[in-house]
C-alpha atoms as a printed R data frame, in Angstrom:
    type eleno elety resid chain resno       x       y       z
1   ATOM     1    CA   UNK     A     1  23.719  -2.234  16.463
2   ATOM     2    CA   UNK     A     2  21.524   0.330  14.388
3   ATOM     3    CA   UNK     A     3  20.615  -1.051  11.087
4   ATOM     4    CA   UNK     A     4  22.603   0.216   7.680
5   ATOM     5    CA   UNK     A     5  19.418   1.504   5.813
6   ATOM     6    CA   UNK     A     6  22.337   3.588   3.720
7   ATOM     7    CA   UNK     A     7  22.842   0.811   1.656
8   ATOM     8    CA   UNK     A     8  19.460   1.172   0.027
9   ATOM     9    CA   UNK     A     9  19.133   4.530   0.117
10  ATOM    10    CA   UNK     A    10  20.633   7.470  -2.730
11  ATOM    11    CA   UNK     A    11  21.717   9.704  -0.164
12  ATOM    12    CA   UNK     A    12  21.877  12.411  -2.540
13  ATOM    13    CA   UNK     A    13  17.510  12.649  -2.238
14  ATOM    14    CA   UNK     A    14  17.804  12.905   1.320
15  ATOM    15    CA   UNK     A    15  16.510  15.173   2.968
16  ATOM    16    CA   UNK     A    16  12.864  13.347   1.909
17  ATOM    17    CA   UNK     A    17   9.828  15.755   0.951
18  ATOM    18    CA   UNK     A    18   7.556  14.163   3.660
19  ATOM    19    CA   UNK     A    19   6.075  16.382   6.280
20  ATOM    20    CA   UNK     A    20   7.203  15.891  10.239
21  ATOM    21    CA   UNK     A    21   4.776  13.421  11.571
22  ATOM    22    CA   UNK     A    22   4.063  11.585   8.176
23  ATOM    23    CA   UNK     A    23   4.517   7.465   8.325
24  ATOM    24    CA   UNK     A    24   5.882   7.035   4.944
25  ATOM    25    CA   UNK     A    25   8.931   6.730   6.598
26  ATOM    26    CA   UNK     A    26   7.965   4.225   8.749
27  ATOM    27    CA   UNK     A    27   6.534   2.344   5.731
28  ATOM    28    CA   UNK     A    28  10.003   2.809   3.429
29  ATOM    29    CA   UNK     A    29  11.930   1.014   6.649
30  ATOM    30    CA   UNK     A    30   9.990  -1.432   7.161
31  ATOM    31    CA   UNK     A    31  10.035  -2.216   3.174
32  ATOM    32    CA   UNK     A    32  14.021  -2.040   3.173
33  ATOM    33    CA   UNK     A    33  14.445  -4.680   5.709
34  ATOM    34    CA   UNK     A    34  11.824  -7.096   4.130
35  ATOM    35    CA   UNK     A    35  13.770  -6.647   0.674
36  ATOM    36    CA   UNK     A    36  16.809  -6.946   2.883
37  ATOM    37    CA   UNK     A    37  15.316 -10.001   4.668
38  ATOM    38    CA   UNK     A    38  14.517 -11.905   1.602
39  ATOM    39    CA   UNK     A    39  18.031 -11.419  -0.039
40  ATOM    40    CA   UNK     A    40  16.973  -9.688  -2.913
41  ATOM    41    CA   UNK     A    41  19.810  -8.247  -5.354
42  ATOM    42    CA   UNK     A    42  18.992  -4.209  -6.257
43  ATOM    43    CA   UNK     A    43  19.973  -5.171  -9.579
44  ATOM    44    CA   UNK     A    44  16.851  -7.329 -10.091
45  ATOM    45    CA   UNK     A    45  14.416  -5.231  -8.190
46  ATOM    46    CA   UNK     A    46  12.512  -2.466  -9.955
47  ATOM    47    CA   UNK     A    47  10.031  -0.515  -8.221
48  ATOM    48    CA   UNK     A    48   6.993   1.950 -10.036
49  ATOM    49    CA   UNK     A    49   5.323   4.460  -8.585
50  ATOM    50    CA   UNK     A    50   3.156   7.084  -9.791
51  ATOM    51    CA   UNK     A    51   2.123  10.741  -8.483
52  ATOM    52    CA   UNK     A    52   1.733  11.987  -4.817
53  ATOM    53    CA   UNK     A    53   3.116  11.658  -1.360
54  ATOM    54    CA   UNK     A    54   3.995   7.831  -1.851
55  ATOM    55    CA   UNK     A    55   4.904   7.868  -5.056
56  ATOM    56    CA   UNK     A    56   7.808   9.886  -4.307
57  ATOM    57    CA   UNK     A    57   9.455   6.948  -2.393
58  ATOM    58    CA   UNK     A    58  11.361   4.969  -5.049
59  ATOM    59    CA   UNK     A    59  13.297   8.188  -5.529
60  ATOM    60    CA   UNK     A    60  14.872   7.251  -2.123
61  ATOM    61    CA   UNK     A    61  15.810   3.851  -3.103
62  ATOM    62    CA   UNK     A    62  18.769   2.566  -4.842
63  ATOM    63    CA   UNK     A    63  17.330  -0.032  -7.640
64  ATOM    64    CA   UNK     A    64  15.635   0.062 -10.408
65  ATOM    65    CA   UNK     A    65  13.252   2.553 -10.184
66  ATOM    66    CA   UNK     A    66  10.262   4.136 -12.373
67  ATOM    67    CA   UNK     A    67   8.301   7.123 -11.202
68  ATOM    68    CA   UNK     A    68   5.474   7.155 -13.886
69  ATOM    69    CA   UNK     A    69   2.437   9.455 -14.486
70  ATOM    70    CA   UNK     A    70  -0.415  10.066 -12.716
71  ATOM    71    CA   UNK     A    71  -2.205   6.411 -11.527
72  ATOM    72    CA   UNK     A    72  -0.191   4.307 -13.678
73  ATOM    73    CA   UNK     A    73   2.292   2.724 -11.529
74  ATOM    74    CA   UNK     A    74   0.799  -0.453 -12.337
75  ATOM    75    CA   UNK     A    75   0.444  -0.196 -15.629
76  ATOM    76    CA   UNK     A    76   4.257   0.302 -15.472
77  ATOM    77    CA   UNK     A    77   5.005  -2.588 -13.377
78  ATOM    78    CA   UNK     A    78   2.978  -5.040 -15.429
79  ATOM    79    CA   UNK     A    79   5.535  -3.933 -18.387
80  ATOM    80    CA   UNK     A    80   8.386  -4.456 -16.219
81  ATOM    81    CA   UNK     A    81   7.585  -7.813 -15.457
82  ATOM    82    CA   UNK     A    82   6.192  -9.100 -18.852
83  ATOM    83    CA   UNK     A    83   9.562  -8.195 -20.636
84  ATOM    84    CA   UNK     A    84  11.417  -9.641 -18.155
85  ATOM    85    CA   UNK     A    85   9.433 -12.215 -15.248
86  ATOM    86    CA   UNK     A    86  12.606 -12.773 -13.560
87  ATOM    87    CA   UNK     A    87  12.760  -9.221 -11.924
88  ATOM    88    CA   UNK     A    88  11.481  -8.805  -8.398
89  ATOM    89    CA   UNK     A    89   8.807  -5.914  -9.007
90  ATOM    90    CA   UNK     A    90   6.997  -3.836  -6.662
91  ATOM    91    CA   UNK     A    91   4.312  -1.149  -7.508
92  ATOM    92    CA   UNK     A    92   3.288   1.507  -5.299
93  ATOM    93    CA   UNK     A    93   0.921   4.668  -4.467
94  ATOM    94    CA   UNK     A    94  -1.297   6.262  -2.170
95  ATOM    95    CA   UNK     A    95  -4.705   5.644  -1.824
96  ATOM    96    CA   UNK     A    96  -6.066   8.502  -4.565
97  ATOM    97    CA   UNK     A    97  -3.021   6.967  -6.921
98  ATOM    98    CA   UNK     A    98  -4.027   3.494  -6.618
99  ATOM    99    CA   UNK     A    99  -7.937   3.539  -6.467
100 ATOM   100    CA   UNK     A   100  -9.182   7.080  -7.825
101 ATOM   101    CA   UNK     A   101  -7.286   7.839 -11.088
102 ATOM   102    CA   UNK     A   102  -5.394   4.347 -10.955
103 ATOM   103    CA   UNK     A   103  -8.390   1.985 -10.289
104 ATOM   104    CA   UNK     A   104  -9.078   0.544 -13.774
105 ATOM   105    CA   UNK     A   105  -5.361  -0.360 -13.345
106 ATOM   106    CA   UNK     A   106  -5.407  -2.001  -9.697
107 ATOM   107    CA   UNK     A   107  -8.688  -3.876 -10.515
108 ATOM   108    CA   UNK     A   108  -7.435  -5.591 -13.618
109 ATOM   109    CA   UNK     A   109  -3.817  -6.184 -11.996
110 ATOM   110    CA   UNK     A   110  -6.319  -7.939  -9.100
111 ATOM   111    CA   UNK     A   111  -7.973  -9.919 -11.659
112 ATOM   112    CA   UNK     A   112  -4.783 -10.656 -14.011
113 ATOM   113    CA   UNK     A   113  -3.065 -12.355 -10.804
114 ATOM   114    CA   UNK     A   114   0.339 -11.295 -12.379
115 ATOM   115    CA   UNK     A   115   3.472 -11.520  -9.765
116 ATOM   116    CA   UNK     A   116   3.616  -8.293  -8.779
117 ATOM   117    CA   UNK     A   117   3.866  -6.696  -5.399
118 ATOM   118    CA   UNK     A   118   1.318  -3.877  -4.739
119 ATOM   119    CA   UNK     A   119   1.835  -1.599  -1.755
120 ATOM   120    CA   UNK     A   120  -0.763   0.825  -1.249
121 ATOM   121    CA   UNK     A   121  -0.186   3.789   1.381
122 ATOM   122    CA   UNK     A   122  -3.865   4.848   2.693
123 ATOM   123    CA   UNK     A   123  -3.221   8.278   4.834
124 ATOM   124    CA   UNK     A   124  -7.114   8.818   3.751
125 ATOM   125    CA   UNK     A   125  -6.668  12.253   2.119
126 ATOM   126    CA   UNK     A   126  -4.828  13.445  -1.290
127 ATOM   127    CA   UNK     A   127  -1.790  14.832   0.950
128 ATOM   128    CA   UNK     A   128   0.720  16.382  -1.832
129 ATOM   129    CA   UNK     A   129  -2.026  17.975  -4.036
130 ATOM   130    CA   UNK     A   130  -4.079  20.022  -1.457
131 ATOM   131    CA   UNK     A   131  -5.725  18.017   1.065
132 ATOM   132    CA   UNK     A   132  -8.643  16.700  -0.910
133 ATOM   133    CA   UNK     A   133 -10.945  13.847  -0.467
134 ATOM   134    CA   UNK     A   134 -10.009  10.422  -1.492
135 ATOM   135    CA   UNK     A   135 -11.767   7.048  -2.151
136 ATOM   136    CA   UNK     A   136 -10.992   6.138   1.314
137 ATOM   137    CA   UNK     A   137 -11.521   9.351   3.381
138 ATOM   138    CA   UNK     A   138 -14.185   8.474   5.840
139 ATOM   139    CA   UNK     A   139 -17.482   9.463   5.654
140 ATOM   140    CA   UNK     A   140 -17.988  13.022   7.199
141 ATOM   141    CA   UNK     A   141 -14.536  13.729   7.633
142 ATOM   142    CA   UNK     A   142 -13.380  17.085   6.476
143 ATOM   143    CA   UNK     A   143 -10.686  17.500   3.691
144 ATOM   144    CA   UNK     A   144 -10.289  21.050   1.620
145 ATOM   145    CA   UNK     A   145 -12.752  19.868  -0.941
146 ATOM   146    CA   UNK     A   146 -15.104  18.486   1.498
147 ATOM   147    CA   UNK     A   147 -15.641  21.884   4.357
148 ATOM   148    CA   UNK     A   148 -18.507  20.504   5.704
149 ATOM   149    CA   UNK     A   149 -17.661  16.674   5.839
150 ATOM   150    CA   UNK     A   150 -17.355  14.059   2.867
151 ATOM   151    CA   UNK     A   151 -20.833  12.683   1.701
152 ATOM   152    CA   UNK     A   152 -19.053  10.179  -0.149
153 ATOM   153    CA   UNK     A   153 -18.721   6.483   0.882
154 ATOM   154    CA   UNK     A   154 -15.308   5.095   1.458
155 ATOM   155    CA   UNK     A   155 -13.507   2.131  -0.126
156 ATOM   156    CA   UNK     A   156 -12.548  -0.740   1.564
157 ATOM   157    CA   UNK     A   157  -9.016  -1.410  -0.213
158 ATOM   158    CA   UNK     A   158  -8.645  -5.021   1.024
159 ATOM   159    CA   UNK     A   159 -12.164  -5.969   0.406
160 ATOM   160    CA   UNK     A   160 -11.646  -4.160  -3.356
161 ATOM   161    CA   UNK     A   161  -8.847  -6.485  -3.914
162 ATOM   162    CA   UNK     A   162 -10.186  -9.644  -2.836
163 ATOM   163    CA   UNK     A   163 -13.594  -8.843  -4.991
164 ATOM   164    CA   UNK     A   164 -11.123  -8.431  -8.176
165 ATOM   165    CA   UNK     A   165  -9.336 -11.197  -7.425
166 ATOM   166    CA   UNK     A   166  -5.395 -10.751  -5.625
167 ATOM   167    CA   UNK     A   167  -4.552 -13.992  -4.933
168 ATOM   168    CA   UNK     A   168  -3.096 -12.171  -1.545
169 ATOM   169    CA   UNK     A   169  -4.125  -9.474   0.460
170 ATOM   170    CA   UNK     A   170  -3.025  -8.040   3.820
171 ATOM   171    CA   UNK     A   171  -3.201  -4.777   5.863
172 ATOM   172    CA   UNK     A   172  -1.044  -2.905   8.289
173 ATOM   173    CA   UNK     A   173  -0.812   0.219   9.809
174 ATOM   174    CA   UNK     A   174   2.512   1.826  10.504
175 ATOM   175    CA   UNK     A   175   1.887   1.801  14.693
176 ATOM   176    CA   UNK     A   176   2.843  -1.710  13.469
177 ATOM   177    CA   UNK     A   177   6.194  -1.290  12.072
178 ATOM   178    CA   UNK     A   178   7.982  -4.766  12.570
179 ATOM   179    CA   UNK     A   179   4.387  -6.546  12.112
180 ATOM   180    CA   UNK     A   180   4.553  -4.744   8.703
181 ATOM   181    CA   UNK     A   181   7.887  -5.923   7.704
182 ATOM   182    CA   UNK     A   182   7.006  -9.562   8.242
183 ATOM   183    CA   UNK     A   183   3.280  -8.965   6.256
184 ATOM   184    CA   UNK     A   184   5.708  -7.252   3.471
185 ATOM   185    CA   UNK     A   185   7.893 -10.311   3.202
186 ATOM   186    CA   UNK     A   186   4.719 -12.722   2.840
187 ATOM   187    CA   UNK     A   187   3.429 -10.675   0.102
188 ATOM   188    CA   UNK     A   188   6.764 -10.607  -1.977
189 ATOM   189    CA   UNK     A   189   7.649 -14.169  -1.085
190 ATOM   190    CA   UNK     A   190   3.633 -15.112  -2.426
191 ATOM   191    CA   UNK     A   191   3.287 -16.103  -6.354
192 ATOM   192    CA   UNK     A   192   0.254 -13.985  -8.041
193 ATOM   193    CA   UNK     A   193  -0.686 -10.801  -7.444
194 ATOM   194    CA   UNK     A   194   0.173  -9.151  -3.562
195 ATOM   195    CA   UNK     A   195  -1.644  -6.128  -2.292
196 ATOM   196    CA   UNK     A   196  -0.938  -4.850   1.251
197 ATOM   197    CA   UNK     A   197  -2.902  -1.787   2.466
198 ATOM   198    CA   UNK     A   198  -0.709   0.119   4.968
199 ATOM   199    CA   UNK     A   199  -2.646   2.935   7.350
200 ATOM   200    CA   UNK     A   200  -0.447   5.311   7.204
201 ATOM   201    CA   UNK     A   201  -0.863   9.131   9.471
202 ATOM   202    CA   UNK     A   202  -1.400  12.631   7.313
203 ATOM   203    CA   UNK     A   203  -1.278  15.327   9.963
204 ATOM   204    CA   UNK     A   204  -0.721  18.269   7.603
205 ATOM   205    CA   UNK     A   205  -3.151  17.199   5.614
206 ATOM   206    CA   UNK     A   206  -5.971  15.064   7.084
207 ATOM   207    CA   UNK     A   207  -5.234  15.496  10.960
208 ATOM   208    CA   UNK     A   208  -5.314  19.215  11.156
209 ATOM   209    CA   UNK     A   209  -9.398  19.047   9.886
210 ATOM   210    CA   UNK     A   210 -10.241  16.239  11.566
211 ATOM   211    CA   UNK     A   211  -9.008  16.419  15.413
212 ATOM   212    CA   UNK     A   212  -5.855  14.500  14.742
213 ATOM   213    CA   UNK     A   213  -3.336  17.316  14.400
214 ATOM   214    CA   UNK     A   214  -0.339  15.367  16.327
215 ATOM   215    CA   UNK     A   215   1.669  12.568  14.504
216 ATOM   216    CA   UNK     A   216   1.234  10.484  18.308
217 ATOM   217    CA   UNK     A   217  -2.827  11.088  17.497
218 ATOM   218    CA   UNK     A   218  -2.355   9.398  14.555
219 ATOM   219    CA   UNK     A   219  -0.626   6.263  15.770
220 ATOM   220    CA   UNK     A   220  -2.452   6.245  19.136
221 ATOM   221    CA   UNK     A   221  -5.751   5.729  16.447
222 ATOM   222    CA   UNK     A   222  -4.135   3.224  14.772
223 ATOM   223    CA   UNK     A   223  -3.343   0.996  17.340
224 ATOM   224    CA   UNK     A   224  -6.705   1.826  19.110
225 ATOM   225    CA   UNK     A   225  -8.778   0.576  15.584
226 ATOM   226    CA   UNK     A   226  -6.526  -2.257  14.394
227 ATOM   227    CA   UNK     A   227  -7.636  -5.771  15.262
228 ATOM   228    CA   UNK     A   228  -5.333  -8.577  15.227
229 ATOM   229    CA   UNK     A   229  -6.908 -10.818  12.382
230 ATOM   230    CA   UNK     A   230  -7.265 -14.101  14.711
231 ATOM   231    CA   UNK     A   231  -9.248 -12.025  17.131
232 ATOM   232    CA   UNK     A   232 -11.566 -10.616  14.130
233 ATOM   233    CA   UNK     A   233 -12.228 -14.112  12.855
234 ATOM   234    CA   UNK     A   234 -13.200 -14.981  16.140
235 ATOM   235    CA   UNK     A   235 -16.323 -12.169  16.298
236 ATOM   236    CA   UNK     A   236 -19.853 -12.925  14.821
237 ATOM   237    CA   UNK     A   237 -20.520 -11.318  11.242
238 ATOM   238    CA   UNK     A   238 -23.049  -8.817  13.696
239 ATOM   239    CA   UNK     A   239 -20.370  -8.492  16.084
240 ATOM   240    CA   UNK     A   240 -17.664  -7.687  13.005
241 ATOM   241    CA   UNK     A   241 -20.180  -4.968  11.567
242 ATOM   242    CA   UNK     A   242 -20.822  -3.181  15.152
243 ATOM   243    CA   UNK     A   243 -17.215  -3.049  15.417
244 ATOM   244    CA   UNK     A   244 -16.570  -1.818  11.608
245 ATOM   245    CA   UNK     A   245 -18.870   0.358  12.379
246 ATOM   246    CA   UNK     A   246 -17.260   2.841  15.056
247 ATOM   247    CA   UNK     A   247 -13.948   2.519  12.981
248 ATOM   248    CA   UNK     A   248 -12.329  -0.680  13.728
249 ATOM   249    CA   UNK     A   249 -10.341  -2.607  11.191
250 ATOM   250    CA   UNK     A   250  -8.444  -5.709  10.748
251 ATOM   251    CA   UNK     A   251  -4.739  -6.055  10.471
252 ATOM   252    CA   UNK     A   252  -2.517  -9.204   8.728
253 ATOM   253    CA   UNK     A   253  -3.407 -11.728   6.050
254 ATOM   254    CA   UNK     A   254  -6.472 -11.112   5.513
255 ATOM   255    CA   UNK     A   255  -6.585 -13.754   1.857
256 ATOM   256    CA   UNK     A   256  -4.625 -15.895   0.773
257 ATOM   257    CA   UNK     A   257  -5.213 -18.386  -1.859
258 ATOM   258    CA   UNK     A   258  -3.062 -20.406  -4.674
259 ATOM   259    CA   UNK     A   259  -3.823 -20.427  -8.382
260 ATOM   260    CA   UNK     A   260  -2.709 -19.866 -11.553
261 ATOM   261    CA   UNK     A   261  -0.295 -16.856 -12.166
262 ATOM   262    CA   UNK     A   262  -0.891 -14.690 -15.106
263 ATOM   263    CA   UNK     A   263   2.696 -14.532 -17.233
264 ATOM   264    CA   UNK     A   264   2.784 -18.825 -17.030
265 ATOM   265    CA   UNK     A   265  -1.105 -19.007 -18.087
266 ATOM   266    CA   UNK     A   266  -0.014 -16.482 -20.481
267 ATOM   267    CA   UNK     A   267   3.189 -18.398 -21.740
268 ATOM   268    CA   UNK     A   268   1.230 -21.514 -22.265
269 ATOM   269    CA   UNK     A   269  -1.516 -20.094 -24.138
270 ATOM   270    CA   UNK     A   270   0.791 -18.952 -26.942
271 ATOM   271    CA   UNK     A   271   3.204 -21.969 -26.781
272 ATOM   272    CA   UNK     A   272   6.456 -19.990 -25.294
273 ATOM   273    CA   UNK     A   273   6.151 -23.407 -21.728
């Protein structure tokens, strides 16, 4: 029996914006059944967003939804859930919305360890606005703004959000859809601040410049580059940098860790617990 994602959906948005080929909707599936897994009432779920390919998904979803300016989904969300810590809240973007013009916001959400869920799309390019380089467009790989190859280094998204402080962090890729749906769960299910980095396919506008054209080129590199996270703990720290090197990447929790969530540390320090 086919699942009823037309519960959660305002069928009056559909048809989406996304281009043929493009995972978001991979991602937005996998997301409905972990939201639908955990029970969660669309009356008590909000979700932010800001600008760009990503940020045009709560638009598809029947809840509470904000889509905000430029970068400031987060800012949003940390609103949200200060007026009102019972809601179920879920910020998301794309890789330039969360750690380009939304940084400042993602690294002190990290560091804050509110209960927020943060779901960043990385497709490695700025995919609505043109095709320009991002934070986490490889080195040397072409993008509108970068002809000749990008001389910039790339972020590591998990490894930015375990430095500031998310209390947990995973990573998926959407090659692994019902792996992701399980990961999503975790992170919404976790208490403190979740960030899950989801490798997500831009044909149009990253595959086309850099020998990827086909949506199957994409996945086929996912699932080629992703290593199971019990398999990378297993490697050296040589043997994890030769490997990090040609491309390769871990997938899952990678951090997970218990301690003190920002709105009750906040509560106490001004007497309201």
């Amino acid at each position: 029996m086919a699942y009823n994602y037309a519960a959660y959906l305002r069928e009056g948005k559909i048809p989406h914006i996304w281009c043929p080929g493009c995972g978001y909707g991979i991602i937005m599936k996998s997301m409905i059944r972990a939201i639908d897994g955990l029970g969660w009432s669309k009356d008590e779920l909000v979700m932010t967003s800001g600008i760009g390919c990503a940020s045009r998904l709560p638009g598809y979803i029947d809840a509470n939804t904000l889509h905000t300016t430029h970068g400031r989904s987060l800012g949003f969300a940390t609103g949200v859930k200060m007026a009102n810590p019972k809601l179920n809240v879920i910020a998301l973007g794309g890789d330039g919305d969360m750690t380009a013009i939304g940084g400042n916001h993602f690294i002190h959400a990290c560091r804050r360890n509110i209960n927020i869920t943060c779901f960043v799309f990385n497709n490695h390019i700025y995919g609505m606005t043109g095709g320009q380089y991002s934070p986490t467009t490889p080195k040397a790989a072409r993008a509108t703004t970068a002809p000749y190859g990008n001389s910039d280094n790339q972020f590591d998204i998990a490894k930015l959000a375990i430095g500031a402080g998310a209390s947990f962090v995973g990573r998926s890729t959407t090659y692994h859809a019902v792996p992701m749906e399980k990961l999503m769960k975790q992170a919404m299910e976790h208490k403190g601040f979740s960030v899950v980095e989801i490798i997500a396919g831009c044909p149009t506008g990253y595959g086309r410049k850099n020998k990827l054209a086909s949506p199957s080129a994409m996945i086929e590199w996912q699932k080629a580059n992703s290593v199971n996270k019990a398999q990378w703990d297993k490697m050296t720290a040589e043997e994890q940098a030769a490997e990090a090197a040609t491309g390769k990447f871990p997938i899952g929790v990678l951090h997970q860790e218990e301690r003190p969530e920002f709105i009750e540390a906040y509560d106490a320090n001004v007497g309201l617990s």
